[in-house]
N, C-alpha and C positions, 0 to 999 in steps of 0.2 A: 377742358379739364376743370373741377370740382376741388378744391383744396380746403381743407378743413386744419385751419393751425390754432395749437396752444403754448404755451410753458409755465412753469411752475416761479418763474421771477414777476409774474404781474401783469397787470396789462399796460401798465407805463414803462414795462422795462426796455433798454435800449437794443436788447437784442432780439427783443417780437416784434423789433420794427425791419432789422436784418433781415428774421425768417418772412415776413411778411414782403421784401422787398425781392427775396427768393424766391416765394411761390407765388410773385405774380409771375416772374419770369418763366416759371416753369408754366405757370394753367397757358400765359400768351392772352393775345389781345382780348380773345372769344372766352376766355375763363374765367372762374370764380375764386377769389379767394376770401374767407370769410373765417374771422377771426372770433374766438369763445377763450376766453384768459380768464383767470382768478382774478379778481379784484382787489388782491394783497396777495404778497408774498406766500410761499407755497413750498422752498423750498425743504428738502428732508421729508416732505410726507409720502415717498417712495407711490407706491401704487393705491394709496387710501383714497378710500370713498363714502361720503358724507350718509351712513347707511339710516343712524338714527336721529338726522334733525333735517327741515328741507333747507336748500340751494336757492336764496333770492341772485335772481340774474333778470340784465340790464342792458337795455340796448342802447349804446351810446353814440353809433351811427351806423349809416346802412351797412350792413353787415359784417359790424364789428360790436362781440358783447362782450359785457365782464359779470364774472359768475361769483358768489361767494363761497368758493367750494373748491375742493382741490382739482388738480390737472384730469384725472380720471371722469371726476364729475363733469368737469370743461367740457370732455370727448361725449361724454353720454348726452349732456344738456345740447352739444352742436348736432349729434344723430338724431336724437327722439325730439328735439322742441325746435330747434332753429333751422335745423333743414331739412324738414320734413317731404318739401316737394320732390329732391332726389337728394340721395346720398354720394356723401362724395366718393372721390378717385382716390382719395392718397388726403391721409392724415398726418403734419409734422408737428414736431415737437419743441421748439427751441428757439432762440440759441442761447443756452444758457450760459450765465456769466459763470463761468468756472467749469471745468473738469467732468466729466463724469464717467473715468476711465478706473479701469481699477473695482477696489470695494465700493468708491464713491455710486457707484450704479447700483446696487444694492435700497441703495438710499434716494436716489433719485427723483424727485419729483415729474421732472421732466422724461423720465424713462415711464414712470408712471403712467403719462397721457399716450404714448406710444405704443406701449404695453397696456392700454386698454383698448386702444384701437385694434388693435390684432387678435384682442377675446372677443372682437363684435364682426373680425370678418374682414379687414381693410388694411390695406398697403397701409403700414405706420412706421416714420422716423424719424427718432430723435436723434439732435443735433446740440454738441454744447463748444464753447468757446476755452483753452486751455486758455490761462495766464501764469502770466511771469514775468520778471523782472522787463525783461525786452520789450513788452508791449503792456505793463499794466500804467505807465502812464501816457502811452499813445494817442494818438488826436483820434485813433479810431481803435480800439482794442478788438473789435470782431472783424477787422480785416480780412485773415485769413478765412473766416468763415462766408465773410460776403464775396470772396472773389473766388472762392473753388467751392461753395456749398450748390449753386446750383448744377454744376459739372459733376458732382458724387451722387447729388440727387437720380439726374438721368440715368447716367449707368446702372443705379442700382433698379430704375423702373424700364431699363431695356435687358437687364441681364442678370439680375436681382433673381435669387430662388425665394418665392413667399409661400411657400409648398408649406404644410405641417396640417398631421392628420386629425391632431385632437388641440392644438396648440398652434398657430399659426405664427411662422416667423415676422421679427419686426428688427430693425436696425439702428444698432447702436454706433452714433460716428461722435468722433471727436477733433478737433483742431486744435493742433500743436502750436504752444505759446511763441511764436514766429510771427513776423510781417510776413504777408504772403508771398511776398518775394522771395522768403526763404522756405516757403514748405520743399521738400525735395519730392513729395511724390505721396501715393494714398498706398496702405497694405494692409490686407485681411489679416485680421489676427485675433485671436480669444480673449476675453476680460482676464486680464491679470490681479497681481495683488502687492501693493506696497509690503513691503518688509516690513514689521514694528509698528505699520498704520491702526489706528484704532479711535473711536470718538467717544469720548469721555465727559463728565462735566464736575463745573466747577462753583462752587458753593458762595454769595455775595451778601451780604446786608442789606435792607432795603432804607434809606432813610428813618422809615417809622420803624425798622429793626427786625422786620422780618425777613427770613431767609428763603433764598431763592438760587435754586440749581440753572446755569448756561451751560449750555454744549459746548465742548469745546473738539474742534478736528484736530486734525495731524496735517503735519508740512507735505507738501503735495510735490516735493523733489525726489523723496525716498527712491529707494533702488527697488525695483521688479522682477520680475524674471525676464531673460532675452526673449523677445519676438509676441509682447504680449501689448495689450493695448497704451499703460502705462509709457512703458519702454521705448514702443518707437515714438509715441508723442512728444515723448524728452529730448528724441535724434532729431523729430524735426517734421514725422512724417503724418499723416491724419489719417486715424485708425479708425474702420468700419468693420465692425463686430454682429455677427449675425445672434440673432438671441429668440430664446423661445421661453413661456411663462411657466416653462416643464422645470419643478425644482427636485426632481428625482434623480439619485443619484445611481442612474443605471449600472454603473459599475460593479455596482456593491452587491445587486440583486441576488445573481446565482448564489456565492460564498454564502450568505444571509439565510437565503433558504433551504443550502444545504444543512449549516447551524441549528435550523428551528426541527430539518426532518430527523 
């Protein structure tokens, strides 16, 4: 197996070395796995791509490069320039240091390379690491992710629906701020929404006195609604969320066009 990994924290970041220690596991002895990372941080630029300046990308050892370009760009640079002789099985995403259950996927960097993996045609998942108190100063904080990420991996490419007719599904998991010791178990469930979550920002002086806007997030305890991805990440359990790049709200459709007739 072909494995194509990015994420949106860097390519020094501690947890592309996780996902990376994952999808040897999964390609096996005969496999490939071949790593395309931003070359800096990346976080928040959700699904962007570098449309109006080009992508210098850098080969820093055998099949491992760093792109200057967001996650998205990563995906496109590893299909059309770095592996051109065949394309991969299965593109991952991760593991990203923090959350990305909830609105936080919205924003996502790391949903971003996953979710371009699946407009080009490819088994894509992204993978992020919850924190909190319990393990944010742990000797190993992606714990949970490196001991049950390749176990969530398999089943979703033995049993996994990547069907989608115009949109193809890609997956969204996350791991619950626990020692793995203590996940209780993995459940399907839908992106949820913190109560009162929202990111904002916040206004600074620069020494020489000019002024300058930081983002600032929201507390990532908030309360959700029951049985959403949030939710059970808080109880303990690591939520795999099926997702497609479809932002239409079907619901609506019928009422809507009865309105306009």
């Amino acid at each position: 197996m072909r494995i194509l990994v990015t994420n949106d924290d860097g390519i020094n970041a501690p947890g592309l070395a996780v996902l990376e220690a994952i999808a040897q596991d999964i390609a096996g002895p005969d496999g490939e796995v071949w790593i395309v990372a931003p070359a800096f941080e990346q976080s928040g630029v959700a699904h962007c791509i570098s449309y109006t300046h080009p992508t210098m990308i850098a080969e820093l050892d055998p099949r491992r490069f760093a792109a200057e370009g967001s996650p998205a760009d990563c995906v496109m640079a590893g299909l059309y320039d770095v592996m051109t002789d065949a394309a991969p099985d299965l593109i991952l995403s991760g593991v990203n240091r923090g959350n990305n259950s909830g609105e936080n996927a919205l924003y996502s960097g790391t949903l971003g390379g996953a979710m371009e993996g699946a407009l080009q045609g490819h088994k894509a998942i992204a993978l992020s690491q919850y924190y909190g108190p319990e393990i944010a100063r742990a000797a190993d904080p992606f714990e949970a992710a490196r001991m049950h990420g390749a176990q969530v991996i398999r089943t979703l490419l033995a049993k996994g629906d990547w069907s989608g007719d115009s949109y193809r599904t890609f997956y969204n998991v996350n791991f619950p701020p626990f020692p793995a010791a203590d996940v209780k178990g993995t459940r399907i469930v839908p992106q949820g929404a913190r109560h009162g979550a929202h990111f904002s920002v916040e206004a600074h002086a620069s020494p020489a006195g000019r002024r300058f806007l930081w983002v600032k997030g929201s507390p990532q305890h908030l309360a959700a609604a029951p049985d959403t991805d949030v939710a059970v990440n808080m109880d303990g359990y690591i939520s795999v969320t099926p997702m497609r790049a479809d932002l239409t709200a079907h619901d609506l459709l019928p009422a809507l066009q009865a309105a306009f007739d």
